[in-house]
Jmol script that loads the backbone (N, CA, C; Angstrom):
load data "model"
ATOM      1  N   UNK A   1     -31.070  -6.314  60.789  1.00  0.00           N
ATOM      2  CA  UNK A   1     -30.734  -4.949  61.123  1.00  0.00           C
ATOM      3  C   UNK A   1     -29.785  -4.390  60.070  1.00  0.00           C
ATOM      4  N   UNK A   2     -29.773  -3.270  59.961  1.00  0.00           N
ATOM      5  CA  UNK A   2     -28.911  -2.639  58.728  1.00  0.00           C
ATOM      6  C   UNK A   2     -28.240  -1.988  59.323  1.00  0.00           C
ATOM      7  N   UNK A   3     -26.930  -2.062  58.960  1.00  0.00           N
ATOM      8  CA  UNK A   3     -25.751  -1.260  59.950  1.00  0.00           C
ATOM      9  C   UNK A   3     -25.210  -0.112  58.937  1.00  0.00           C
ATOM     10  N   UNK A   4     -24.799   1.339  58.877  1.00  0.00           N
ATOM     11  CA  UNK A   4     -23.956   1.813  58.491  1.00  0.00           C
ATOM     12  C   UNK A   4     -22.721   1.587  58.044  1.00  0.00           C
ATOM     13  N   UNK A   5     -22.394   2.452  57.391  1.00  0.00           N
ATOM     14  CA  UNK A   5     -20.891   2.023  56.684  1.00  0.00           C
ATOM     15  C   UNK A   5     -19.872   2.205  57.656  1.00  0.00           C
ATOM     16  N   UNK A   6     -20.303   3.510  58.470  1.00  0.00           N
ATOM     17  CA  UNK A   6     -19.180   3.634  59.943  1.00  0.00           C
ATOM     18  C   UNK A   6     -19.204   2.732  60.894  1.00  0.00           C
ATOM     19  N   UNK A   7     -20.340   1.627  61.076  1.00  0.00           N
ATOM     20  CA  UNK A   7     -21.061   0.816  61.750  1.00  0.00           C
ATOM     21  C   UNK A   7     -19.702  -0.578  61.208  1.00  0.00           C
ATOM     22  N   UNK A   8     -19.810  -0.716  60.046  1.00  0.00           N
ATOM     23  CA  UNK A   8     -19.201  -2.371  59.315  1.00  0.00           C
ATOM     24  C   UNK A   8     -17.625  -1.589  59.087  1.00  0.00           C
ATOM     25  N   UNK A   9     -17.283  -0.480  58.996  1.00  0.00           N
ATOM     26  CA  UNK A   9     -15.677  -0.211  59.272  1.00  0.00           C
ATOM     27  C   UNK A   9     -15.458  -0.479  60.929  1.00  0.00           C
ATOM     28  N   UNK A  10     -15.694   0.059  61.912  1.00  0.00           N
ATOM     29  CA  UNK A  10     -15.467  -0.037  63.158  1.00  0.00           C
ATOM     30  C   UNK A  10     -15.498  -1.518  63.441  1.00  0.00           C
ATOM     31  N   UNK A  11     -16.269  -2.461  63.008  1.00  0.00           N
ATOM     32  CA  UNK A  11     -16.646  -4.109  62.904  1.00  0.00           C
ATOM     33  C   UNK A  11     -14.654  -4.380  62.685  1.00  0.00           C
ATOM     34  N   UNK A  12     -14.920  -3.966  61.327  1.00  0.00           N
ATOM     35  CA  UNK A  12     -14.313  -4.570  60.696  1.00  0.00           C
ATOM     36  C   UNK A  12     -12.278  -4.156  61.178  1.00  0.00           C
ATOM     37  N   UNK A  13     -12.188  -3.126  61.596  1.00  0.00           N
ATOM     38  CA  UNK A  13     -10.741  -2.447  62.337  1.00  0.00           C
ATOM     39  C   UNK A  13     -10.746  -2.999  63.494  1.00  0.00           C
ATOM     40  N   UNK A  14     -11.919  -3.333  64.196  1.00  0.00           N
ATOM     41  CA  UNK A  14     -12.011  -4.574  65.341  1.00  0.00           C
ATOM     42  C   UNK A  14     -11.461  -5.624  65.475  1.00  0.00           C
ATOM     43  N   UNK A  15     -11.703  -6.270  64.522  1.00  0.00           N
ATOM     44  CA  UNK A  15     -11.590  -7.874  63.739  1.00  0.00           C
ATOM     45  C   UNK A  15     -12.604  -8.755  64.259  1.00  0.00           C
ATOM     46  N   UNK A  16     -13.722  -8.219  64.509  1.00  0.00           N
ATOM     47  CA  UNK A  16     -14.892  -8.946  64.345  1.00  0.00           C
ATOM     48  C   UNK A  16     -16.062  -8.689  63.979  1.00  0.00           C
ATOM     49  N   UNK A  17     -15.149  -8.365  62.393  1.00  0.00           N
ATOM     50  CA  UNK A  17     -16.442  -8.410  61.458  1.00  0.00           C
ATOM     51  C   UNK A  17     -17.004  -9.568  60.851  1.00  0.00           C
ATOM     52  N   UNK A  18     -18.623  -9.669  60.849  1.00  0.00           N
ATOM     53  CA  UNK A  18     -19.560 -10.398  59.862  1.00  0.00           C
ATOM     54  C   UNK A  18     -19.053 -10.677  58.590  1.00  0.00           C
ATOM     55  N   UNK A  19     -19.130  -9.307  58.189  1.00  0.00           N
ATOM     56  CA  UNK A  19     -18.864  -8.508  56.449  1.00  0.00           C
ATOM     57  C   UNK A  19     -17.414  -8.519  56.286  1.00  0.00           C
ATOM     58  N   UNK A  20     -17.032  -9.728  55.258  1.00  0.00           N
ATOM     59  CA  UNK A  20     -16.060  -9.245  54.428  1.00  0.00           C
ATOM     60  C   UNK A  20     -15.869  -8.125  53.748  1.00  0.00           C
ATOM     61  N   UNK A  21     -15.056  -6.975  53.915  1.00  0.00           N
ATOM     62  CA  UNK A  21     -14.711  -6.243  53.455  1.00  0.00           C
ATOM     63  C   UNK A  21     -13.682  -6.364  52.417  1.00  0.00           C
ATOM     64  N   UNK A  22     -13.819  -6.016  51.054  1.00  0.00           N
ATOM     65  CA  UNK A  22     -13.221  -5.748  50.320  1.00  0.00           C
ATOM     66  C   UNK A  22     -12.056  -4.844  50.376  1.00  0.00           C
ATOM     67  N   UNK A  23     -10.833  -5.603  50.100  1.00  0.00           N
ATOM     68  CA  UNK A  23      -9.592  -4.700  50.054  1.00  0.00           C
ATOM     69  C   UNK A  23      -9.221  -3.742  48.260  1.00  0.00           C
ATOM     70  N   UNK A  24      -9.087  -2.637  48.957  1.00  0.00           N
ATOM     71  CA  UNK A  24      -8.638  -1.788  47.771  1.00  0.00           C
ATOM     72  C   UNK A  24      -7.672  -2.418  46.688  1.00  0.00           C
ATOM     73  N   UNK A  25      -7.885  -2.185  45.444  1.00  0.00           N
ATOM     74  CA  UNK A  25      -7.080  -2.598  44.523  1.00  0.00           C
ATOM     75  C   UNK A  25      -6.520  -1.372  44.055  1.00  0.00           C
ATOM     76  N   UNK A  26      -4.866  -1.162  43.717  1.00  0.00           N
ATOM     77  CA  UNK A  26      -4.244  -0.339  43.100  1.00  0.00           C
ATOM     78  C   UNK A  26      -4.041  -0.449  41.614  1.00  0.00           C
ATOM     79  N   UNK A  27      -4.406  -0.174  40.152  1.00  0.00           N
ATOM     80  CA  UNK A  27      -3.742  -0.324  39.152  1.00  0.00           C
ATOM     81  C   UNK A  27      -3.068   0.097  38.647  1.00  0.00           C
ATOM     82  N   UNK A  28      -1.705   0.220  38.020  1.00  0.00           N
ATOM     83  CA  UNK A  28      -0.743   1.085  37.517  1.00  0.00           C
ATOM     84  C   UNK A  28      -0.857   0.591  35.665  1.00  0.00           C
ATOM     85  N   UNK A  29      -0.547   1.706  35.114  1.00  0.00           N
ATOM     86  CA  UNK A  29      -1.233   1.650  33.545  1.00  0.00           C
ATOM     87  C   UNK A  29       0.157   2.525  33.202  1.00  0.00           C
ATOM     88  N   UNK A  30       0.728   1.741  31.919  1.00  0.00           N
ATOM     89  CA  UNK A  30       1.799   2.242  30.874  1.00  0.00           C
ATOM     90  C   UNK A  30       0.853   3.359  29.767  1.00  0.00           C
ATOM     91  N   UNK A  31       1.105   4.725  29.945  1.00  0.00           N
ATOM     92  CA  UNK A  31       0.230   5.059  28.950  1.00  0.00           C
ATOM     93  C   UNK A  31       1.206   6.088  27.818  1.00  0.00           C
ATOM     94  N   UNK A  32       1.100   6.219  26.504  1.00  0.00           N
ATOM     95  CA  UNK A  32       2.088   6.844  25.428  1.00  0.00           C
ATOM     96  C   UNK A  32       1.209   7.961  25.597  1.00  0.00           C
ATOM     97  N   UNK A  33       1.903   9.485  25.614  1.00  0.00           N
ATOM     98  CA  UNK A  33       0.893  10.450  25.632  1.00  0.00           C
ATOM     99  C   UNK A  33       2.069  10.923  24.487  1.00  0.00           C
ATOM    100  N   UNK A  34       2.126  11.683  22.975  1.00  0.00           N
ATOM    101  CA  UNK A  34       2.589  12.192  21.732  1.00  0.00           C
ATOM    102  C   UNK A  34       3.920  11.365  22.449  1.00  0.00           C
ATOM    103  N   UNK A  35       3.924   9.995  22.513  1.00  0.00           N
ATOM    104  CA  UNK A  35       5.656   9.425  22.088  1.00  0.00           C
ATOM    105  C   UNK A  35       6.347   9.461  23.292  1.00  0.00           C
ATOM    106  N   UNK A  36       5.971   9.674  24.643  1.00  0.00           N
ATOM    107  CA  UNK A  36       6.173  10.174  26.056  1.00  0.00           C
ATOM    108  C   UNK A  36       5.495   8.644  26.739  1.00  0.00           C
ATOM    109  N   UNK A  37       6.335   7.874  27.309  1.00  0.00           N
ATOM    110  CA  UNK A  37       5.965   7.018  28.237  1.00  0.00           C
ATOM    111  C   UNK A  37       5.618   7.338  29.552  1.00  0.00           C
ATOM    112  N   UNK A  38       3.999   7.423  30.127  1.00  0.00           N
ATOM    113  CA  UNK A  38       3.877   7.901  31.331  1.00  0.00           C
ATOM    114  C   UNK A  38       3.288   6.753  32.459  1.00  0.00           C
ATOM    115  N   UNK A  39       3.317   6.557  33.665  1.00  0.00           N
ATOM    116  CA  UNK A  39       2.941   5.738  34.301  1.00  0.00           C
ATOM    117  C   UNK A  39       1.380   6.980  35.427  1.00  0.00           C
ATOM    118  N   UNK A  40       0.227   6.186  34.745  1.00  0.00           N
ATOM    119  CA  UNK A  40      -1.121   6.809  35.850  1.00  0.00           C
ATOM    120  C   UNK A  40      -1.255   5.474  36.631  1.00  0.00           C
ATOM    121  N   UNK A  41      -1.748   5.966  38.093  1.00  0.00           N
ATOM    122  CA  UNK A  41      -2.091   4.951  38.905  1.00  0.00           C
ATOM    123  C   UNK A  41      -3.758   5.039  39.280  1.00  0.00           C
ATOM    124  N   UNK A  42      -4.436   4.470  39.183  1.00  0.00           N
ATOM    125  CA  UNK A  42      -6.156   4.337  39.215  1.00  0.00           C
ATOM    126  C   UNK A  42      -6.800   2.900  40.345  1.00  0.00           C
ATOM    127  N   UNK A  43      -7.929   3.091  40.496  1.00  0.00           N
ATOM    128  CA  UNK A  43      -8.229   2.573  41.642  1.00  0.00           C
ATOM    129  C   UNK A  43      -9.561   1.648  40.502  1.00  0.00           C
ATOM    130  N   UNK A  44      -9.442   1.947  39.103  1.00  0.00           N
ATOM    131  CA  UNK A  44     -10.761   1.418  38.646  1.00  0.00           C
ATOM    132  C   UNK A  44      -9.735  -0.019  37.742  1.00  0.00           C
ATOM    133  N   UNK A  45     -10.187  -0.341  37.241  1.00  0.00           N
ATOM    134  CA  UNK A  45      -9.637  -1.406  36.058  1.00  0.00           C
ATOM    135  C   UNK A  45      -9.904  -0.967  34.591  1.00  0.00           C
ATOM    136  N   UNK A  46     -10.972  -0.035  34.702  1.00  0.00           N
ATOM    137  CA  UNK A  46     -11.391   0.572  33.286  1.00  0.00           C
ATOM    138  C   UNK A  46      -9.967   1.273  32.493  1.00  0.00           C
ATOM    139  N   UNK A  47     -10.012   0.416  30.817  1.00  0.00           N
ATOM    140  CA  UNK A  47      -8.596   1.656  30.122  1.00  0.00           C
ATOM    141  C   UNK A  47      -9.097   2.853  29.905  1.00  0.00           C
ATOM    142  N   UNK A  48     -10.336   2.854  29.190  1.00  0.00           N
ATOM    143  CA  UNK A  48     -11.106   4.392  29.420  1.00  0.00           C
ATOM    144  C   UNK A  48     -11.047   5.340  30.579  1.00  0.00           C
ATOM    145  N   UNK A  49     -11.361   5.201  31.854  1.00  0.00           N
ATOM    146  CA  UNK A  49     -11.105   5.802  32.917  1.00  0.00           C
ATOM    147  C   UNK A  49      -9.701   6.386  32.810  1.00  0.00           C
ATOM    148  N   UNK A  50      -8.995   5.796  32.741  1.00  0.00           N
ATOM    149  CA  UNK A  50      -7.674   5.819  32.065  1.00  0.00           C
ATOM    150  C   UNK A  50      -7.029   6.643  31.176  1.00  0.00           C
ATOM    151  N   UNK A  51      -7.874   6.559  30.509  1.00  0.00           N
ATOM    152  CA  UNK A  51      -7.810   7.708  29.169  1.00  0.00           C
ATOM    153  C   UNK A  51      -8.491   8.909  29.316  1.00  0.00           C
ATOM    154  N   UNK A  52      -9.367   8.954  30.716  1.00  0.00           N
ATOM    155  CA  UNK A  52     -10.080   9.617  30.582  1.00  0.00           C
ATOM    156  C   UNK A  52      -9.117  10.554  31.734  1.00  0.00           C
ATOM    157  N   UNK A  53      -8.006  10.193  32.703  1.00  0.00           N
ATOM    158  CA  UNK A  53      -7.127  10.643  33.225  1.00  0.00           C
ATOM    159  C   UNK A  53      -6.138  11.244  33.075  1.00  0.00           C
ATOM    160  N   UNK A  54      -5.913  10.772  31.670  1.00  0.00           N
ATOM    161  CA  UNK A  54      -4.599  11.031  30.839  1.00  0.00           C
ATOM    162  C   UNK A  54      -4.805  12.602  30.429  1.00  0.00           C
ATOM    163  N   UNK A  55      -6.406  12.514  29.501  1.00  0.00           N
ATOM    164  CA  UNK A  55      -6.642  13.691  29.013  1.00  0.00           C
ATOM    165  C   UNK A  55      -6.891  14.998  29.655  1.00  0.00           C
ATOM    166  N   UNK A  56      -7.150  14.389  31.234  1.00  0.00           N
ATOM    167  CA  UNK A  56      -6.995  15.668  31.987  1.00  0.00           C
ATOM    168  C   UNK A  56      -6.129  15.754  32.645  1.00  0.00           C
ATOM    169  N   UNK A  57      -4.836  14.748  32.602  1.00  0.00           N
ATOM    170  CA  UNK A  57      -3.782  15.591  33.110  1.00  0.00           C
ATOM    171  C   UNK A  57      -2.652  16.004  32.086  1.00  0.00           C
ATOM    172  N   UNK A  58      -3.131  15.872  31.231  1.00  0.00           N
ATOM    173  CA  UNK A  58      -2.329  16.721  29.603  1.00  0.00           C
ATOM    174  C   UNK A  58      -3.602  17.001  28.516  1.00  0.00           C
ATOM    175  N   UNK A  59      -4.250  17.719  28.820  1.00  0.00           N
ATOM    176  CA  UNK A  59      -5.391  18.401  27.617  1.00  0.00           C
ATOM    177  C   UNK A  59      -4.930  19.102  26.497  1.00  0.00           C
ATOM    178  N   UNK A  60      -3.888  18.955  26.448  1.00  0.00           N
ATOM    179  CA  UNK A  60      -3.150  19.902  24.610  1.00  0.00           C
ATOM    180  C   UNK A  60      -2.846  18.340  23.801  1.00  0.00           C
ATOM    181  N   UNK A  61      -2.539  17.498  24.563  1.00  0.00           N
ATOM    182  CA  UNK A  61      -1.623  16.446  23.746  1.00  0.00           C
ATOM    183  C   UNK A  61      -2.941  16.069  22.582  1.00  0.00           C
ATOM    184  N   UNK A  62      -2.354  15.594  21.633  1.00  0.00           N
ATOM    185  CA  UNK A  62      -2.636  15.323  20.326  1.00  0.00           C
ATOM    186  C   UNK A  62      -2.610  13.318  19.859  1.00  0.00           C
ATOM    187  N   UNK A  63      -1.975  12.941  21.019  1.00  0.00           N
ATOM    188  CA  UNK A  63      -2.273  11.060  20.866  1.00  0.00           C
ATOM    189  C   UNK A  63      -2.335  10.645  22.348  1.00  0.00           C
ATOM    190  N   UNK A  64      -2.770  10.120  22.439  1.00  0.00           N
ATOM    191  CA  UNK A  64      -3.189   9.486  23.707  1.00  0.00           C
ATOM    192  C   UNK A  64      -3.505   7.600  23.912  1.00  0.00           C
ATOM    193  N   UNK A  65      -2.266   7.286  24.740  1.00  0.00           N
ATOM    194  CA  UNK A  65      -3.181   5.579  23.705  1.00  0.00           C
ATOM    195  C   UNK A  65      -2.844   4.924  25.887  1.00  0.00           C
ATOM    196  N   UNK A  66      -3.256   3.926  26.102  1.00  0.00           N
ATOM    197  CA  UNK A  66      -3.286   3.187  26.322  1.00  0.00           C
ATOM    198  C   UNK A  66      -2.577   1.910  26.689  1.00  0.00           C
ATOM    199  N   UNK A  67      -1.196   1.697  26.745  1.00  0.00           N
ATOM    200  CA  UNK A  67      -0.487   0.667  26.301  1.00  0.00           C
ATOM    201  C   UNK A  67      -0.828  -0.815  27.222  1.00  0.00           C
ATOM    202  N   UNK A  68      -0.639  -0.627  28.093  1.00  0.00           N
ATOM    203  CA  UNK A  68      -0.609  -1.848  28.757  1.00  0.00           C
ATOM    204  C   UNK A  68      -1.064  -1.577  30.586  1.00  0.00           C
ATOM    205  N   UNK A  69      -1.589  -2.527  31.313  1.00  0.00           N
ATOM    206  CA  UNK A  69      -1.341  -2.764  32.550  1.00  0.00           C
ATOM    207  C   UNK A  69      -0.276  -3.695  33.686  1.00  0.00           C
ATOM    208  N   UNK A  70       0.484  -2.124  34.303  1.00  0.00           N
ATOM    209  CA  UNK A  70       1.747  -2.938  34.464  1.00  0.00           C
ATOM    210  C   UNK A  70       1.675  -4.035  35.435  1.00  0.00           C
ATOM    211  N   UNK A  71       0.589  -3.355  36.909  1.00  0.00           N
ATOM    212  CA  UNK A  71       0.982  -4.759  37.687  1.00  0.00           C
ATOM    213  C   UNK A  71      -0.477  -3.858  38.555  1.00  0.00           C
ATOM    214  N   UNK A  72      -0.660  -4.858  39.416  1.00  0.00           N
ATOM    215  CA  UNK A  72      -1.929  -4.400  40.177  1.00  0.00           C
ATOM    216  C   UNK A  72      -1.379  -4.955  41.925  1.00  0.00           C
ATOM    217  N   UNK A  73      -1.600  -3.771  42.878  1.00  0.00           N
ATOM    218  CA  UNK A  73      -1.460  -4.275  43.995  1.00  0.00           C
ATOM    219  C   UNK A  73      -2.564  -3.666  45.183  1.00  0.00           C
TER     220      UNK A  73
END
end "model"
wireframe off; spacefill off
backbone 0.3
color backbone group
């Protein structure tokens, strides 16, 4: 039988679910936007996604990098 997704949440807020459900991962990312240390928080692991966050939440800036991943929870 194939259950819905509202079907395997209700299972699963029960606690008798079948289906392991996967718990959300948080990532927090050190990113330099022109010489400016900023902290984005993302739900993907991708640095691109990342970058791809950066640039829309500062679209004038002129460097954009990447630095590191600070901690994941």
């Amino acid at each position: 039988m194939i259950k819905t997704i509202k079907e395997l949440l209700i299972e699963w807020w029960a606690g008798n679910a079948t289906t392991k459900m996967p718990i959300p991962a948080i990532y927090t990312y050190e990113v330099n936007v022109d010489g400016k240390t900023i902290t984005i928080e993302s739900m993907s692991r991708s640095r691109m996604y990342i970058h791809y966050k950066a640039r829309r939440k500062y679209p004038n800036a002129k460097y954009i990098r990447v630095v590191s991943r600070k901690r994941q929870y």
